[in-house]
KOLKOL-742653 format. One record per residue (C-alpha): residue number from 0; x negated, y, z. Coordinates in nm, 4 decimals. Layout:
N
{atom NUM; {X; Y; Z}}
...
This chain:
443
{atom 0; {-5.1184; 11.3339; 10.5232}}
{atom 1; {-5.2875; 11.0411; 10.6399}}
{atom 2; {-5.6290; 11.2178; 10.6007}}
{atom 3; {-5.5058; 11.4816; 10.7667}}
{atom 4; {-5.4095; 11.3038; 11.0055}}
{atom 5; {-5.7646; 11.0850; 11.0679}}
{atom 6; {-5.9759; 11.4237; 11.0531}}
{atom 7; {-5.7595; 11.5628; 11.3260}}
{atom 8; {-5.7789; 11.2449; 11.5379}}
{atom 9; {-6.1964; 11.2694; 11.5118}}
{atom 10; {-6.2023; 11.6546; 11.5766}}
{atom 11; {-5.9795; 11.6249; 11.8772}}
{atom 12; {-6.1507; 11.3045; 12.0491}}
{atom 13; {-6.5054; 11.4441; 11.9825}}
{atom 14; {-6.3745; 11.7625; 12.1399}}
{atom 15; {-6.2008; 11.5979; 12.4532}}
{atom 16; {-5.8827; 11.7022; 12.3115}}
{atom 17; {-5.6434; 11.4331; 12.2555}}
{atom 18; {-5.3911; 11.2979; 12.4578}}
{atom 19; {-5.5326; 11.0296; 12.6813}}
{atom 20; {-5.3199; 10.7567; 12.8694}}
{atom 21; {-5.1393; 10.8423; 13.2148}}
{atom 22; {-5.3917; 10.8783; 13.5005}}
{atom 23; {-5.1151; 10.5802; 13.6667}}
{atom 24; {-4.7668; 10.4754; 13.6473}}
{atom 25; {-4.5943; 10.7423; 13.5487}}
{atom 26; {-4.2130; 10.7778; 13.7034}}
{atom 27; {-4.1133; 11.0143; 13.4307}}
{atom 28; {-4.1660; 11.0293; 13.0551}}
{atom 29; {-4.0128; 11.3359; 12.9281}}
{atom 30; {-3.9163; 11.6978; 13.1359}}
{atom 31; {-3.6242; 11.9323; 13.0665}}
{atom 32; {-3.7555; 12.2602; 13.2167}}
{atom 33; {-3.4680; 12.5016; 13.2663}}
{atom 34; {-3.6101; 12.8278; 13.3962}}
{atom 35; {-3.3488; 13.0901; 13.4701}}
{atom 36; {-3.5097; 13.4415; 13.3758}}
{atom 37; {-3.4956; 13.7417; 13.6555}}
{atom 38; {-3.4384; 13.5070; 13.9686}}
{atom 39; {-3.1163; 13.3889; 14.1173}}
{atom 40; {-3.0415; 13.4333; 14.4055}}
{atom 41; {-3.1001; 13.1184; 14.6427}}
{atom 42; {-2.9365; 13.2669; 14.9726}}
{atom 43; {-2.5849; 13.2629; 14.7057}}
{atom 44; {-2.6533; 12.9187; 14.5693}}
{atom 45; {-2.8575; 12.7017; 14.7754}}
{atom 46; {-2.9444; 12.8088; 15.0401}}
{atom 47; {-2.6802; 12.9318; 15.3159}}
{atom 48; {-2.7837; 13.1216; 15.5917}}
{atom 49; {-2.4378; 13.1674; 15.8876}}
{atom 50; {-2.6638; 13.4053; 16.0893}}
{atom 51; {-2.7544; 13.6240; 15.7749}}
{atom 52; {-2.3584; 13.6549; 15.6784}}
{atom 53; {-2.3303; 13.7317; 16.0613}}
{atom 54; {-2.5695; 14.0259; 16.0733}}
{atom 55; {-2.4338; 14.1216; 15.7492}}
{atom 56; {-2.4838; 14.5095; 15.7585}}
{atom 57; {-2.7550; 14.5441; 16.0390}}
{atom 58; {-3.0928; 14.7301; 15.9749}}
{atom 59; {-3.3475; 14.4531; 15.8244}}
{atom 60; {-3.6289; 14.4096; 16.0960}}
{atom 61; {-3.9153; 14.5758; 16.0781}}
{atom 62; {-4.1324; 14.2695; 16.0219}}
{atom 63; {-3.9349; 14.2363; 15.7047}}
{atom 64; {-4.0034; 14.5600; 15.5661}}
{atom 65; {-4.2381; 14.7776; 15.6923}}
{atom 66; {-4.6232; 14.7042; 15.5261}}
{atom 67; {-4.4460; 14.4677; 15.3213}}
{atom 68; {-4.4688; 14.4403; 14.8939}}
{atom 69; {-4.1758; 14.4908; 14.7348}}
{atom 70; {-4.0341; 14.5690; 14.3813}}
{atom 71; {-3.7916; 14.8519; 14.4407}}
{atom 72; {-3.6975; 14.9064; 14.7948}}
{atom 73; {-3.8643; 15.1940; 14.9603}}
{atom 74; {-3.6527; 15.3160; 15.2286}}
{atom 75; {-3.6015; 15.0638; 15.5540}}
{atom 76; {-3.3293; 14.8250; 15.4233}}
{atom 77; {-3.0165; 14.6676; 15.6141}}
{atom 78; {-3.0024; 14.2933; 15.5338}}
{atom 79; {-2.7062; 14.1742; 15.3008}}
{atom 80; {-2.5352; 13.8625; 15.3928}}
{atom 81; {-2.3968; 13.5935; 15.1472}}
{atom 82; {-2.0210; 13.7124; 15.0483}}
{atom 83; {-1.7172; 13.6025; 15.2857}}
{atom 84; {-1.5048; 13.5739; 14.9752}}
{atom 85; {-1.3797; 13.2459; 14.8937}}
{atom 86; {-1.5103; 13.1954; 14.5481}}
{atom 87; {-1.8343; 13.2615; 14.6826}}
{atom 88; {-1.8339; 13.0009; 15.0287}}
{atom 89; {-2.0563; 12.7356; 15.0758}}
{atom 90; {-1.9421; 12.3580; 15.0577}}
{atom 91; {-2.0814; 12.0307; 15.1620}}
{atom 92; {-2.1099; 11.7926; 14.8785}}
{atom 93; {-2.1864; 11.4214; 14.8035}}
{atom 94; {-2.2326; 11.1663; 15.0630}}
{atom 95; {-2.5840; 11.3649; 15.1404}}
{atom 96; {-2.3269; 11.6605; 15.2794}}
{atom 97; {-2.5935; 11.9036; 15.0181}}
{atom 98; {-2.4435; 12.2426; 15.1011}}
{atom 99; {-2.3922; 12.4049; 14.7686}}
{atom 100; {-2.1859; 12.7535; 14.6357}}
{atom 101; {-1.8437; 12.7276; 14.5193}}
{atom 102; {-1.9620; 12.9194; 14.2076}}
{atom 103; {-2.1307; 12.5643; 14.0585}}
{atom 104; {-1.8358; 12.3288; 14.1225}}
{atom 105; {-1.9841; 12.0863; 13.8615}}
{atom 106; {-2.3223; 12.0952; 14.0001}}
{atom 107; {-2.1683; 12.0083; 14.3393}}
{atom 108; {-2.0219; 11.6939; 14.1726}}
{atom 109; {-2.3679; 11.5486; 14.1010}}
{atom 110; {-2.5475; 11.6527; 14.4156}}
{atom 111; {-2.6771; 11.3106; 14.5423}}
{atom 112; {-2.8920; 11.3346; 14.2351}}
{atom 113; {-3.0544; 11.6501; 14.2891}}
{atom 114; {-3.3912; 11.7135; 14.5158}}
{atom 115; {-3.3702; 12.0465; 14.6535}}
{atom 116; {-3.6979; 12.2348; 14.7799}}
{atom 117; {-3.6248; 12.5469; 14.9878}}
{atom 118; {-3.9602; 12.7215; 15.0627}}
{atom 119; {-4.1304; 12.7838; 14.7028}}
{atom 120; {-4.3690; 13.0666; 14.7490}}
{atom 121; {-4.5566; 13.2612; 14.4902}}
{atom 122; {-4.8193; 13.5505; 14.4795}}
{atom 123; {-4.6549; 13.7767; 14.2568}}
{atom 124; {-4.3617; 13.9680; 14.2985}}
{atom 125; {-4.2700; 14.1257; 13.9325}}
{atom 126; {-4.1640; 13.9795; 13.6534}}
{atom 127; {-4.4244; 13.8949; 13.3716}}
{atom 128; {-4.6977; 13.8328; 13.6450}}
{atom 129; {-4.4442; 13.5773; 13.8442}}
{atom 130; {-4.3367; 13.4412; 13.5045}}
{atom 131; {-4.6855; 13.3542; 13.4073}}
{atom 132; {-4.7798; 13.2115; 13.7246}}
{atom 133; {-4.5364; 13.0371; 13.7123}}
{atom 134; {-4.5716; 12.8466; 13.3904}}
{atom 135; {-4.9281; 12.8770; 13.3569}}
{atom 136; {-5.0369; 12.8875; 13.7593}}
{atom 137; {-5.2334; 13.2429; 13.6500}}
{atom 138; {-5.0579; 13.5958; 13.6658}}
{atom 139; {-5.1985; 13.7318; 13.3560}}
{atom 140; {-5.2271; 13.6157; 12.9748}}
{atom 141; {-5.4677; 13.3888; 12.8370}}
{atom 142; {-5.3992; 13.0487; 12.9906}}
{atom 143; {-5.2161; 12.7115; 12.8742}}
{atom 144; {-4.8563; 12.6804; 12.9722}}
{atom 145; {-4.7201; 12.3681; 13.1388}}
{atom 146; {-4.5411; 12.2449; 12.8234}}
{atom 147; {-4.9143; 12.2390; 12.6641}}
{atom 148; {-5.1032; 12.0887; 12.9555}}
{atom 149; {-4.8396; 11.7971; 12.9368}}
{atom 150; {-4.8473; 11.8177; 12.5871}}
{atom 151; {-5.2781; 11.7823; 12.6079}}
{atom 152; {-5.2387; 11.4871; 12.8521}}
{atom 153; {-5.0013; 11.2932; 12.7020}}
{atom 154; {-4.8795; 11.3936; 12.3525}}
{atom 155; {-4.5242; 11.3271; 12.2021}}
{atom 156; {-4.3590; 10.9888; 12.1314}}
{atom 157; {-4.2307; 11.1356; 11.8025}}
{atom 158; {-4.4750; 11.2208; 11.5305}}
{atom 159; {-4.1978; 11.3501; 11.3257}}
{atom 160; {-4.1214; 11.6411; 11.6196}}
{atom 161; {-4.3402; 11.8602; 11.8408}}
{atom 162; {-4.4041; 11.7337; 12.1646}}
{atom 163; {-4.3294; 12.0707; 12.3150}}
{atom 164; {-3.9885; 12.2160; 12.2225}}
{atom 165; {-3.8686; 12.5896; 12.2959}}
{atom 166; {-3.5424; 12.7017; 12.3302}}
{atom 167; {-3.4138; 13.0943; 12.4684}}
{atom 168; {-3.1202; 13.1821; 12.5426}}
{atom 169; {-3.0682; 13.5732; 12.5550}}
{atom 170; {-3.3284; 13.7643; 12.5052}}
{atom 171; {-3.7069; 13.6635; 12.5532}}
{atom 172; {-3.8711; 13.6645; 12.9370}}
{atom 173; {-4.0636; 13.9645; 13.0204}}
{atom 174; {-4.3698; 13.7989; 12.9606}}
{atom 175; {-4.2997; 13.6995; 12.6186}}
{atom 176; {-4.3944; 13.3686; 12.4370}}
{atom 177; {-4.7168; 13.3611; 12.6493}}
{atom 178; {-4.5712; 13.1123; 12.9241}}
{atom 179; {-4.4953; 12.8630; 12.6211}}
{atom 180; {-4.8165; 12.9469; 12.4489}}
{atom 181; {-5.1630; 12.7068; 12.4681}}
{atom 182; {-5.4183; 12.9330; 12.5938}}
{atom 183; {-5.7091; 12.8480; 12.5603}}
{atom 184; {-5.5973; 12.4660; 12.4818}}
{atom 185; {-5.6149; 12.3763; 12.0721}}
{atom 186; {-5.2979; 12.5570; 11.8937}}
{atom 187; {-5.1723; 12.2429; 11.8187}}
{atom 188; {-5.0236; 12.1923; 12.1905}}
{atom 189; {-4.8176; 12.5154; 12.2184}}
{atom 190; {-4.4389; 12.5155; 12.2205}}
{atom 191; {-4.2208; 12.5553; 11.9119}}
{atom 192; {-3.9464; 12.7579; 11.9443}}
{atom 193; {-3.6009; 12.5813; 11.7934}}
{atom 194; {-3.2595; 12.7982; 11.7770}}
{atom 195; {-2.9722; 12.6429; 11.8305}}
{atom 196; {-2.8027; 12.8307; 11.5530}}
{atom 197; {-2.9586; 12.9062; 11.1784}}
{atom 198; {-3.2344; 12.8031; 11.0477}}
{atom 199; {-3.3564; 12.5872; 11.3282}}
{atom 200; {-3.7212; 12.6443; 11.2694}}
{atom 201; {-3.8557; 13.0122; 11.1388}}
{atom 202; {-3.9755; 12.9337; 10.7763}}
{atom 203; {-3.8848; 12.5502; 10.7822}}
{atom 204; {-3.6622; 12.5858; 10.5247}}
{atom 205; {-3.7648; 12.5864; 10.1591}}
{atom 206; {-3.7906; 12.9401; 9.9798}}
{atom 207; {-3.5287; 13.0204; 9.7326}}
{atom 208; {-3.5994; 12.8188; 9.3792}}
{atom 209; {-3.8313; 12.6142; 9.5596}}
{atom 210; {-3.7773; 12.1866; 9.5790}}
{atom 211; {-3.8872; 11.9156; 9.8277}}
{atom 212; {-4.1472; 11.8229; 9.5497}}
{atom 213; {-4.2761; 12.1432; 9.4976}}
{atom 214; {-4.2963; 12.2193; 9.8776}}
{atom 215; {-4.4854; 11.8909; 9.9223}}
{atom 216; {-4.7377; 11.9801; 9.6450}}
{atom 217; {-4.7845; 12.3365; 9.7854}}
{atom 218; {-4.8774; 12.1264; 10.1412}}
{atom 219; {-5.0952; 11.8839; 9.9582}}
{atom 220; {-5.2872; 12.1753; 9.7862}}
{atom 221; {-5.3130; 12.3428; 10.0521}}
{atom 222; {-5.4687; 12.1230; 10.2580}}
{atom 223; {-5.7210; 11.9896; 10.0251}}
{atom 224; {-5.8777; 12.3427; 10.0638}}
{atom 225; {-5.8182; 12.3361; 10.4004}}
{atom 226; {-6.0295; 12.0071; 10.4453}}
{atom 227; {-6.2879; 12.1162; 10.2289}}
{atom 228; {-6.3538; 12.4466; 10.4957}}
{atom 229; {-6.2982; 12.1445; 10.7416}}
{atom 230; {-6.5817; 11.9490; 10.6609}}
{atom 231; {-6.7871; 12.2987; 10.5899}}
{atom 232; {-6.7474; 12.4688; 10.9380}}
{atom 233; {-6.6002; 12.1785; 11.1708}}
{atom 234; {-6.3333; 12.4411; 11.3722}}
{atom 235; {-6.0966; 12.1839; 11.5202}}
{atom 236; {-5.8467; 12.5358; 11.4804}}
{atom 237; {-5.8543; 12.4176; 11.1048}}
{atom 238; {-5.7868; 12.0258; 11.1700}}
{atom 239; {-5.5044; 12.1864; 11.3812}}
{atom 240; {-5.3445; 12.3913; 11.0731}}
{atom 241; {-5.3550; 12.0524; 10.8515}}
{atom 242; {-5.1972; 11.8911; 11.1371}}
{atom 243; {-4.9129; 12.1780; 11.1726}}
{atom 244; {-4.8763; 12.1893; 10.7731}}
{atom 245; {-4.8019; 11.8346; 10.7485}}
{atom 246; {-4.5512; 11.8242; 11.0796}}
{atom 247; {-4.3314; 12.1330; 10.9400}}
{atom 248; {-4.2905; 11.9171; 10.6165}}
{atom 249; {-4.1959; 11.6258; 10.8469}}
{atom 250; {-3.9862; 11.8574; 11.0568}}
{atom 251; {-3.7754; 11.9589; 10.7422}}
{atom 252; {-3.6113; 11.5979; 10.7430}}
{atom 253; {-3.6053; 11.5657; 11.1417}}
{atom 254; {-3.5087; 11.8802; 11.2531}}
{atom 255; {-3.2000; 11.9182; 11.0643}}
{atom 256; {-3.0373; 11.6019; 11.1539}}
{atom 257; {-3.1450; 11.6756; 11.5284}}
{atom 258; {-3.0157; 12.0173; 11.5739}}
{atom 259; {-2.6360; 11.9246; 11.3795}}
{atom 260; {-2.4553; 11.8433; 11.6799}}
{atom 261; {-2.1342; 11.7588; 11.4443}}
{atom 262; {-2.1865; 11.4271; 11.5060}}
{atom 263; {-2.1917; 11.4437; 11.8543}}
{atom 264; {-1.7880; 11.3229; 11.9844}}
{atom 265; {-1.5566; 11.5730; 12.0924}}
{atom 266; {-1.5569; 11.4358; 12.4722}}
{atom 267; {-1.9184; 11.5070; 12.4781}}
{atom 268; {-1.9097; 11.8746; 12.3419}}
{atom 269; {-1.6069; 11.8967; 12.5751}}
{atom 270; {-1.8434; 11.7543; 12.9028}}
{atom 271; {-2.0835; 12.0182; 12.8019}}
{atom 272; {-1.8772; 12.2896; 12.6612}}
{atom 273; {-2.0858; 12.3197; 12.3808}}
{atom 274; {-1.9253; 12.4444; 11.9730}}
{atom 275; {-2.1257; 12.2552; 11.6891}}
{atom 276; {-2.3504; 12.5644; 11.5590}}
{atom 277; {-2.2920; 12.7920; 11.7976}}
{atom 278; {-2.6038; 12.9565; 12.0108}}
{atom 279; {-2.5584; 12.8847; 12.3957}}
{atom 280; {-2.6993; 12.7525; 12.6862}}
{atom 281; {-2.4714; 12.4795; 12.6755}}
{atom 282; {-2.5711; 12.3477; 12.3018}}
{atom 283; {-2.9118; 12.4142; 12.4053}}
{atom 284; {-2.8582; 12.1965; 12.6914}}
{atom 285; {-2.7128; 11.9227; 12.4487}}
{atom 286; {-2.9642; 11.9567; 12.2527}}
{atom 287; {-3.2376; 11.8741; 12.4837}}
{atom 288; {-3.1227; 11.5530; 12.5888}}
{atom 289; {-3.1483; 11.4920; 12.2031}}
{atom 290; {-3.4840; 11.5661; 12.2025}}
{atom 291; {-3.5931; 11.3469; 12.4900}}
{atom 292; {-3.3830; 11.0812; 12.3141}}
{atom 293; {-3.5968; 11.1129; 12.0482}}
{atom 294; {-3.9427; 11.1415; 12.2284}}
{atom 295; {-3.9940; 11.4403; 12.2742}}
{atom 296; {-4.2269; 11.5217; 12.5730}}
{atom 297; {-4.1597; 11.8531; 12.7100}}
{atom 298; {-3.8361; 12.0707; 12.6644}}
{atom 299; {-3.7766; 12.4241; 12.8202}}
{atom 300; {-3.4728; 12.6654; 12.8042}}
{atom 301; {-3.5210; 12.9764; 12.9177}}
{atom 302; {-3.1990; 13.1450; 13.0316}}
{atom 303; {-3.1870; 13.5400; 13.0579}}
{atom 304; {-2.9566; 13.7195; 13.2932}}
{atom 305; {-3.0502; 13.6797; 13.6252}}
{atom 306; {-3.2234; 13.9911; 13.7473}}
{atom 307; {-2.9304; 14.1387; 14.0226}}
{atom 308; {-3.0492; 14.3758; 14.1662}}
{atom 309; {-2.7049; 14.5876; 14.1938}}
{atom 310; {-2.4144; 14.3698; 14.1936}}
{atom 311; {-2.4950; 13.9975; 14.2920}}
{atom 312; {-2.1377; 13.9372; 14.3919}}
{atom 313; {-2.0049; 14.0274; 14.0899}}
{atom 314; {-2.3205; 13.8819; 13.8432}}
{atom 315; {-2.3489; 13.5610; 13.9918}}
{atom 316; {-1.9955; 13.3899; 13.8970}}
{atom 317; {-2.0493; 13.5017; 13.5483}}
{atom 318; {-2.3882; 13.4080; 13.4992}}
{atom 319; {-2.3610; 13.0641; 13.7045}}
{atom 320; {-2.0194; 12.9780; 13.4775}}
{atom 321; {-2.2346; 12.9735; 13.1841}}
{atom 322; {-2.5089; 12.7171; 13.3190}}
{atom 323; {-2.2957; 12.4887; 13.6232}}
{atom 324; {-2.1199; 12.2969; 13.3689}}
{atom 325; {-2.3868; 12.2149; 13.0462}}
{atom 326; {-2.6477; 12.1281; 13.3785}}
{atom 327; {-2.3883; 11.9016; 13.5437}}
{atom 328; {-2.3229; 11.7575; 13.1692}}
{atom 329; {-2.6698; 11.7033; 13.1137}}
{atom 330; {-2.7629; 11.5167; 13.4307}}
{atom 331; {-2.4554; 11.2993; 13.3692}}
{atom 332; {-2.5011; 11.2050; 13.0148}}
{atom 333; {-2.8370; 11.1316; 13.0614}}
{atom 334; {-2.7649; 10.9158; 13.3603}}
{atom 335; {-2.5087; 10.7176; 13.1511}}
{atom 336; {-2.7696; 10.6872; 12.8881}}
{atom 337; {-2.9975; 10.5514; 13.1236}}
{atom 338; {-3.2350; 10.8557; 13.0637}}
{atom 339; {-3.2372; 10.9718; 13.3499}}
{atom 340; {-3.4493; 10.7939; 13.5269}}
{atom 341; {-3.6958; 10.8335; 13.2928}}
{atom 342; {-3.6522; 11.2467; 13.2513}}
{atom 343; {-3.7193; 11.4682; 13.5452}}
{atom 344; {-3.4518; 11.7981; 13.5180}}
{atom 345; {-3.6206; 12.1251; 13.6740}}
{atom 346; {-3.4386; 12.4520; 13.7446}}
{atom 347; {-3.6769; 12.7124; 13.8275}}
{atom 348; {-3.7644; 13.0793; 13.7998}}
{atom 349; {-4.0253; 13.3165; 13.8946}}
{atom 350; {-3.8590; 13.3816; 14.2949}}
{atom 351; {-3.5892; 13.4484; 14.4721}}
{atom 352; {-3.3752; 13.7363; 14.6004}}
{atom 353; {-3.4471; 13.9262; 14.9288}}
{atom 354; {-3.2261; 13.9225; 15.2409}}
{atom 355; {-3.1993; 14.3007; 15.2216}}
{atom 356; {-2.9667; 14.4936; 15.0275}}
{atom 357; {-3.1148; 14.7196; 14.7072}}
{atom 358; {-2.7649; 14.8640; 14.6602}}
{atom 359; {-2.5281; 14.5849; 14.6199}}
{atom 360; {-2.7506; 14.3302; 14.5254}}
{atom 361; {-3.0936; 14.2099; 14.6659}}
{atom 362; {-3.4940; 14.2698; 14.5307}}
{atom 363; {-3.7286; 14.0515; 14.4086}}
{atom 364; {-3.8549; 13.7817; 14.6970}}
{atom 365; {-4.1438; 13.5883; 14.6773}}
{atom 366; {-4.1996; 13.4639; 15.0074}}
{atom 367; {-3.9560; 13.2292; 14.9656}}
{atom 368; {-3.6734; 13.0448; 14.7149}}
{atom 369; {-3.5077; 12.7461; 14.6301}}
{atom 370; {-3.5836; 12.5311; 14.3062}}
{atom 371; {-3.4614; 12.1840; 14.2576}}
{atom 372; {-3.4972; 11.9019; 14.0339}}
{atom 373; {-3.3282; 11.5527; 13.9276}}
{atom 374; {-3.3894; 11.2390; 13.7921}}
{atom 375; {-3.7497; 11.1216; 13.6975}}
{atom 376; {-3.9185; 10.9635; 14.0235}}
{atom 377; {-3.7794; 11.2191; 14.2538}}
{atom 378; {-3.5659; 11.1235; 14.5432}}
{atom 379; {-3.1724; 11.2536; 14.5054}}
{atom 380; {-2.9602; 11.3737; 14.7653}}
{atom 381; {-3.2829; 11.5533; 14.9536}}
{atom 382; {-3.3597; 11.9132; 15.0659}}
{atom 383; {-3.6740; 11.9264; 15.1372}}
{atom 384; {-3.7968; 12.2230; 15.3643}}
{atom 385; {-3.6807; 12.5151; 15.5882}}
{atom 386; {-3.6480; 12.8837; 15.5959}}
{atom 387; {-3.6333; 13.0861; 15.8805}}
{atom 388; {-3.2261; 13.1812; 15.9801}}
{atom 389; {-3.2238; 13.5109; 15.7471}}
{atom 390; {-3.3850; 13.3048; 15.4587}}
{atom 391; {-3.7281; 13.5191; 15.4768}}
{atom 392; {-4.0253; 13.3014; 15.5414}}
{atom 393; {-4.0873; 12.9275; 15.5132}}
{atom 394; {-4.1003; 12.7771; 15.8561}}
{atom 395; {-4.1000; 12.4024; 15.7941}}
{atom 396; {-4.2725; 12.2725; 15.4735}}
{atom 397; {-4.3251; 12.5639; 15.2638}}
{atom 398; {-4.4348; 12.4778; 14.8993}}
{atom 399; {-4.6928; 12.6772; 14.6658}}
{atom 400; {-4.6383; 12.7224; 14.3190}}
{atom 401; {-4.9446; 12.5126; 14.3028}}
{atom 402; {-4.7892; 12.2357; 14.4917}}
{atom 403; {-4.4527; 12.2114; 14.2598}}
{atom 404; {-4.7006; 12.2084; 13.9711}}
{atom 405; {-4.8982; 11.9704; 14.1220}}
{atom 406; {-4.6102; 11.7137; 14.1880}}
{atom 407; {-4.4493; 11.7827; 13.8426}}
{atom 408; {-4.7426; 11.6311; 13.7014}}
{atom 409; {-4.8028; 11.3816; 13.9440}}
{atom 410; {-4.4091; 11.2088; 13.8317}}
{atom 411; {-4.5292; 11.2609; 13.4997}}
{atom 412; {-4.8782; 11.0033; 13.5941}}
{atom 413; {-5.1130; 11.2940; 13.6001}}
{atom 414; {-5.3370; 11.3963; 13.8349}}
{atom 415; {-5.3344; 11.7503; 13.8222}}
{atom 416; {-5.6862; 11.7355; 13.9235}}
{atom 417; {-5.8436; 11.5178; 13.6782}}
{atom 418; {-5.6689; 11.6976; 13.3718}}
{atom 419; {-5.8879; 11.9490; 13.2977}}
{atom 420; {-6.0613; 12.1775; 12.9687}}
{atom 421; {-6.4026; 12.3105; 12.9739}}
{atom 422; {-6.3582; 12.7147; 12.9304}}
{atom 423; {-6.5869; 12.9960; 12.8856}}
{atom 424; {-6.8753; 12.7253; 13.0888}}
{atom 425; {-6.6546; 12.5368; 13.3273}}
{atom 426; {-6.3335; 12.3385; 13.3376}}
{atom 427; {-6.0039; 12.4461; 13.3847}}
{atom 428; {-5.6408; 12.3336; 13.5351}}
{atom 429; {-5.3015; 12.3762; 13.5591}}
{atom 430; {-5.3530; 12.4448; 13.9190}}
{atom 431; {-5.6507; 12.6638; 13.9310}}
{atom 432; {-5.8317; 12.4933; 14.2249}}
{atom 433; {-5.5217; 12.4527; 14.4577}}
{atom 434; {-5.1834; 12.2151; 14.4924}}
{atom 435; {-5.0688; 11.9313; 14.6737}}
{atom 436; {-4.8570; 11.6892; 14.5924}}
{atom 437; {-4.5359; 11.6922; 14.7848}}
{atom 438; {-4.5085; 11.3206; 14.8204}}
{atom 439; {-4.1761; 11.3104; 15.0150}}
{atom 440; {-3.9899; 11.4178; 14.7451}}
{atom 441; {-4.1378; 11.1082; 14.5624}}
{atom 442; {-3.9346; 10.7798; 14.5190}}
């Protein structure tokens, strides 16, 4: 192990690979991504618009429509209002007066801790493409994910656990295990997926008739061959395998005792709503502040369910049930850990929901949405940003993909300019060759 360990250390440092310290202070030392798969629906949640519920009904202007992209509407559209019905009203929370949907009364509880931003804008307007730009700031395959470029830059606290942890909830986003993969970034930096209920870790677990001894040997063997190619052909992809080889036989002893929640009390599963063993977004929201507590750089759940295009009013309560309470849990447990300040929280997802009706719900949007994050350097109590009064267009402050990126990294002490990887003859970023950092969000 410990050779393992030194060959990978040389590889990566000859290569420009390993982590290297924070570019300055750092506010936050750990993110819990949460990226809600399909796109909710902002103008529901966040972001209430009185003169869009008053025109409820009317034919969409033709600036919003006509030579305009969009996913599924072809035929001029009438815009659709948030709903009257009381379940469904806006309210004004905290001592910050946040306005904030009914549907998430426990979010609304901790809203002088949350930063809202109102006017993220992206380029892409389906699924897969928005999901990758997203995560990777690039609409197609190929690049590293945020998880890895944080993972690159600074590594994980724990040697005993990945610094990049996975966890899905629902079926997989459209674009696959792509926007946790590393690109073109050494293996060793992509995300590991963990499930919240079985084996933890595909393959972790010994084989049938097979010990701890034995499995160590088999390890050991194996990587005695695989140091031998190592020293032969130098591929830092092989110092990568020893490195993964030796971390899954760690992980059997670390991952087990992280992921068995049974010891967790019965008024925390209660505050979260989470069963010991059960797969939900609620243990999976548990179980990230676990992994931060143990050093763990870079969590993300990825929630499925949020595509409405016919029915928002009658999607959203379900959907937003599932999530207000395990979100409002974890900002509050981490809080009273004294975690929080140290962990930045991120809900996000590819874009927002249109103005105009598809049916009875609302198309993809792109032009503008609402994201918001907690804890982790970033002031609480904020919105940041304006939309115009149907919830279209930016018109104070609007906020690139780029940008969010940009400042994400920036709480986490990295300039998002300075980390970079030489590619195919010149370097790359997380960023491409945009992003600001949206300082006033920044304590």
């Amino acid at each position: 192990m410990g050779m393992g360990g030194l060959a990978l250390s040389h590889l990566l440092n000859r290569d420009g690979f390993a982590a290297a310290p924070a570019h300055f202070q750092p506010r936050a030392k750990h993110v819990i991504y949460i990226h809600l798969v399909g796109g909710p629906s902002h103008l529901d949640l966040f972001d209430f618009k009185p003169e869009l519920q008053k025109r409820n009904g009317e034919q969409c202007p033709d600036e919003m429509f006509k030579g305009k992209q969009l996913a599924f509407i072809r035929s001029h559209p009438k815009l659709l209002g948030p709903s009257r019905d009381a379940k469904l009203q806006f309210k004004s929370c905290g001592e910050s007066g946040i306005g904030m949907s009914n549907l998430l009364p426990n979010l609304q509880t901790v809203a002088d801790d949350m930063c809202f931003v109102r006017t993220v804008h992206t380029e892409q307007f389906n699924h897969a493409p928005a999901q990758m730009f997203m995560q990777t700031g690039f609409a197609r395959f190929g690049r590293p994910s945020m998880g890895s470029w944080v993972n690159y830059g600074l590594g994980s606290e724990n040697e005993n656990l990945p610094g990049f942890v996975v966890m899905v909830t629902g079926q997989y986003p459209g674009a696959g295990n792509s926007i946790f993969g590393s690109g073109f970034l050494p293996s060793v930096y992509q995300g590991v997926e963990f499930r919240s209920s079985g084996d933890p870790v595909l393959f972790l677990s010994n084989p049938k008739g097979m010990d701890d001894g034995s499995r160590k040997r088999m390890v050991d063997r194996v990587n005695q061959l695989n140091q031998l190619q190592l020293k032969d052909v130098g591929d830092p992809e092989i110092a990568t395998r020893i490195s993964q080889y030796e971390m899954a036989y760690r992980m059997q002893s670390s991952v087990p005792e992280l992921m068995d929640t049974k010891s967790e009390s019965t008024a925390m599963h209660a505050l979260y709503g989470s069963k010991p063993g059960k797969a939900s977004f609620a243990n999976n929201c548990l179980l990230a502040r676990r992994l931060v507590e143990r050093g763990v750089r870079f969590v993300q759940l990825f929630d499925q369910g949020w595509d409405h295009h016919g029915g928002v009013f009658k999607s959203l309560p379900g959907k937003c049930k599932q999530v207000d309470r395990p979100l409002a849990a974890l900002i509050k447990d981490l809080k009273s850990r004294g975690l929080l300040d140290e962990t930045l929280i991120v809900w996000g997802s590819e874009f927002g929901r249109t103005p105009m009706a598809q049916g009875s719900g609302r198309d993809h949007h792109a032009h503008a949405f609402t994201l918001w994050m907690a804890g982790g350097g970033v002031k609480g109590g904020i919105t940041y940003g304006e939309t115009d009064e149907l919830g279209y267009r930016p018109v104070e402050n609007p906020v690139h993909v780029h940008d969010f990126n940009a400042t994400i990294m920036h709480l986490l002490g990295m300039d998002h300019e300075q980390l970079t990887f030489r590619y195919q003859g010149r370097p790359f970023r997380l960023t491409d060759i945009a992003g600001q950092v949206v300082r006033d969000i920044c304590v």
